[in-house]
Structure formats: structure tokens, C-alpha cells
VOPA-122389 format. One record per residue: x, y, z of N, C-alpha, C in turn. Coordinates in steps of 0.2 Angstrom, whole numbers, padded with zeros to 4 digits, always signed. Layout:
<atoms>
XYZXYZXYZ;...
</atoms>
This chain:
<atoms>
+0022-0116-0073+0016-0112-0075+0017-0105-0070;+0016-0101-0073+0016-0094-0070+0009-0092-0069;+0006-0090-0061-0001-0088-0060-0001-0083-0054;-0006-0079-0054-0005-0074-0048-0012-0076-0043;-0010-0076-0037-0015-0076-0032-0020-0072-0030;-0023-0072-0027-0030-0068-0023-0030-0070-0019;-0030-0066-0014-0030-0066-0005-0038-0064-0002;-0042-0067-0001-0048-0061+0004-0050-0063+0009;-0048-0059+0014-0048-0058+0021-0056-0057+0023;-0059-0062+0023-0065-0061+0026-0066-0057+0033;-0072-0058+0038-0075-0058+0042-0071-0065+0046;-0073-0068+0044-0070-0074+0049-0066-0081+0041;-0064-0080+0037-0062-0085+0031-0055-0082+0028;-0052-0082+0028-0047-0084+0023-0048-0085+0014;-0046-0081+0011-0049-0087+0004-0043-0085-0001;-0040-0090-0003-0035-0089-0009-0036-0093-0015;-0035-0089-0020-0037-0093-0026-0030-0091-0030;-0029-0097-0036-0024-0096-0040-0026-0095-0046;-0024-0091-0052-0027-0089-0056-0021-0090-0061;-0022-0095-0065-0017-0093-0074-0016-0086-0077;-0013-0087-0081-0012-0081-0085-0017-0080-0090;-0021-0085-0091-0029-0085-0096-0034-0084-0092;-0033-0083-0087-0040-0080-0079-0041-0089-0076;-0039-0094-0082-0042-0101-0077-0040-0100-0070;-0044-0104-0064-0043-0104-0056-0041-0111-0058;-0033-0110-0055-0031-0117-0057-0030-0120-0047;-0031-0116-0044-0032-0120-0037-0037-0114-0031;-0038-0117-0025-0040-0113-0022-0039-0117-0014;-0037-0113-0008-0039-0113-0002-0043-0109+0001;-0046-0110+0010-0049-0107+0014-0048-0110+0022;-0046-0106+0024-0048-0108+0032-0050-0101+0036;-0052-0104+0043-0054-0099+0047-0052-0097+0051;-0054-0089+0053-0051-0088+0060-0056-0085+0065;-0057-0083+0071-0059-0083+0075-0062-0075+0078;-0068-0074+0080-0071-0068+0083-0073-0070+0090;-0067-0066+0092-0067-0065+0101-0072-0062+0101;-0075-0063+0109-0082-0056+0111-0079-0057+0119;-0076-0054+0121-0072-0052+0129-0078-0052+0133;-0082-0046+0130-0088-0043+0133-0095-0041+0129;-0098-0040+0129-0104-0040+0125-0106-0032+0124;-0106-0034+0116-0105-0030+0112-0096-0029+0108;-0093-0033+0111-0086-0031+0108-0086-0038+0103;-0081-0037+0098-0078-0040+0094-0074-0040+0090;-0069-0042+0093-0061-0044+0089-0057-0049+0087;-0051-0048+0083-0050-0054+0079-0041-0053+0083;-0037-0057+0085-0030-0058+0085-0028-0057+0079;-0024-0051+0076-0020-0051+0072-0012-0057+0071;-0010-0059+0079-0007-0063+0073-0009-0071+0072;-0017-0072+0076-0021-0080+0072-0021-0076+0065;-0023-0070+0062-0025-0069+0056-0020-0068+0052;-0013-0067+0055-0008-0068+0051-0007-0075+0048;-0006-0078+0053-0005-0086+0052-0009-0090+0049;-0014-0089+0047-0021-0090+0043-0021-0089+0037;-0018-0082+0037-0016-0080+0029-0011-0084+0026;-0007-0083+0032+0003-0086+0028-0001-0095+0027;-0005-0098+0031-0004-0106+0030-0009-0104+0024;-0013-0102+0023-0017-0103+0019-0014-0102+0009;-0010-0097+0011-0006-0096+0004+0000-0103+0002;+0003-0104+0009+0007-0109+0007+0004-0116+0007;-0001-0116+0010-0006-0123+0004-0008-0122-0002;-0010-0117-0003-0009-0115-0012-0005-0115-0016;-0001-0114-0014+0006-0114-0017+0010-0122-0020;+0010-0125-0013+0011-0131-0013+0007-0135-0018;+0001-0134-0017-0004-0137-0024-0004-0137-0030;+0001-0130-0031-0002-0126-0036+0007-0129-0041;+0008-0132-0049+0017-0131-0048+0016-0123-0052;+0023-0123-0051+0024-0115-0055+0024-0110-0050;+0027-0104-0053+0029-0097-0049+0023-0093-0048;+0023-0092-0042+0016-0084-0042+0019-0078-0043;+0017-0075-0047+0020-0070-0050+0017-0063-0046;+0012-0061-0042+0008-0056-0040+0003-0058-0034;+0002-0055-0030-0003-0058-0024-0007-0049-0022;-0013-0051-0025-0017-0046-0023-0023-0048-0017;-0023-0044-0013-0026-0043-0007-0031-0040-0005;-0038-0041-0003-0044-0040-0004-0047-0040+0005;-0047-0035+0008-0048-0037+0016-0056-0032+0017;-0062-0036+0016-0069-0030+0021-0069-0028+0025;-0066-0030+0028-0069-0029+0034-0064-0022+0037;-0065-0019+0041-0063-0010+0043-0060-0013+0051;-0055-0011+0053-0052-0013+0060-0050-0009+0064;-0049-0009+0069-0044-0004+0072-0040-0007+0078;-0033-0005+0076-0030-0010+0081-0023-0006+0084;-0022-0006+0090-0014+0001+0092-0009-0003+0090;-0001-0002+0087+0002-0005+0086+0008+0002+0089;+0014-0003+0090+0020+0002+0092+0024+0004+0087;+0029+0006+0086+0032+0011+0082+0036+0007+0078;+0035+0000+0080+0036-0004+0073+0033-0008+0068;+0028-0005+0072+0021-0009+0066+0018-0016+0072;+0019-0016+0077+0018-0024+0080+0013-0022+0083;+0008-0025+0086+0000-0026+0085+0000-0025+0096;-0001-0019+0098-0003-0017+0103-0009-0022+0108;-0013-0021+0102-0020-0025+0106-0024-0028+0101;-0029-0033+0100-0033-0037+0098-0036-0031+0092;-0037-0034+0088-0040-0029+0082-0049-0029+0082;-0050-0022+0083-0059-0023+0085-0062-0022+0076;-0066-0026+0077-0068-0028+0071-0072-0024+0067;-0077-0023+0064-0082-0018+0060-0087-0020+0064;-0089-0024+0066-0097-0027+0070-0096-0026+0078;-0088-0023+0081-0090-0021+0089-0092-0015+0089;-0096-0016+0095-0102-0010+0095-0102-0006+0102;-0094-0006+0104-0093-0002+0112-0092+0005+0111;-0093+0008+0105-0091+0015+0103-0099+0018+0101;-0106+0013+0100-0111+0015+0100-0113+0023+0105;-0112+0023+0109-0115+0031+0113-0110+0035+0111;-0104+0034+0108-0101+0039+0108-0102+0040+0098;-0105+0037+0093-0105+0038+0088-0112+0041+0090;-0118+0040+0094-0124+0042+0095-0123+0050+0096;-0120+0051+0099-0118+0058+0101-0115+0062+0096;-0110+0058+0090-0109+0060+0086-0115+0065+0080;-0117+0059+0080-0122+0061+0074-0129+0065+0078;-0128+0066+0083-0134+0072+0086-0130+0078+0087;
</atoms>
């Protein structure tokens, strides 16, 4: 059976669904990952727990699902900012949409 995936990278979930060629949802998983708060007000996610979240969470689906996935489309809300080196490799902890240690200085923006 030939079907393509959905990936959505929540806030804190995981969620992949298998889809047929007729749109039936012939499987789905989800697992979670995790929001650090260092300090208060901050909030961040380990890019590679959320790597790993992702990859197990497809190859549970996968495994359930028989047949080839033909397409994996990816759906992520949430807005990040993270430094990375000149290979793509993940600097620091990825600050999430809801940390709020840049609030005085977006304060200042907007005045």
C-alpha cells in the first residue's frame, strides 16, 4: 500500500498520521518532548530530543503502517530561534515562541 505522512511538530507533541491515496488515516502516532525553563521567563526545546521524537515517532508509523510512504509533509507552529555552525549543527538550545527574555527589548521596539 502506497501512503504519505504528516508530521506536526507541536509545542510540546509530536504527531504523525498515515494517509492512503483515498485521504483514509490508515495509522497514526505521537510522543512528547520537553520545555526547559533555565530561568524564568525563558523557554526552550533541545533540538536534538526533538530530532529524536520526530525520527522515533515516524518509524513507529512506519512499522505499523505495511507499504511504502511515498511523501512526508511537515507542519512545525511553533517560531524558534537557535545558533547553529556552518554545518547546520545546533549551537544552543532552541528558544521557543513563549520565551519572554527579549520582552524589554521588543518593548523598546514598539515605542
Amino acid at each position: 500500500m502506497e501512503y504519505v505522512i504528516g508530521l506536526d511538530l507541536g509545542t510540546s507533541t509530536c504527531k504523525a498520521l498515515g494517509v492512503d491515496l483515498q485521504g483514509q488515516v490508515i495509522g497514526s502516532e505521537s510522543d512528547q518532548f520537553k520545555t526547559y525553563h533555565p530561568h524564568p521567563g525563558w523557554a526552550e526545546q533541545d533540538p536534538e530530543e526533538v530530532w529524536k521524537v520526530a525520527s522515533r515517532t515516524i518509524q513507529k508509523l512506519v512499522a505499523n503502517i505495511s507499504g511504502n510512504p511515498l511523501a512526508l509533509g511537515v507542519s512545525a507552529a511553533m517560531h524558534s530561534l537557535m545558533l547553529v555552525d556552518s554545518e547546520g549543527k545546533p549551537l544552543t538550545s532552541a528558544a521557543i515562541w513563549s520565551d519572554q527574555r527579549s520582552v524589554i527589548q521588543a518593548t523598546r521596539l514598539r515605542e
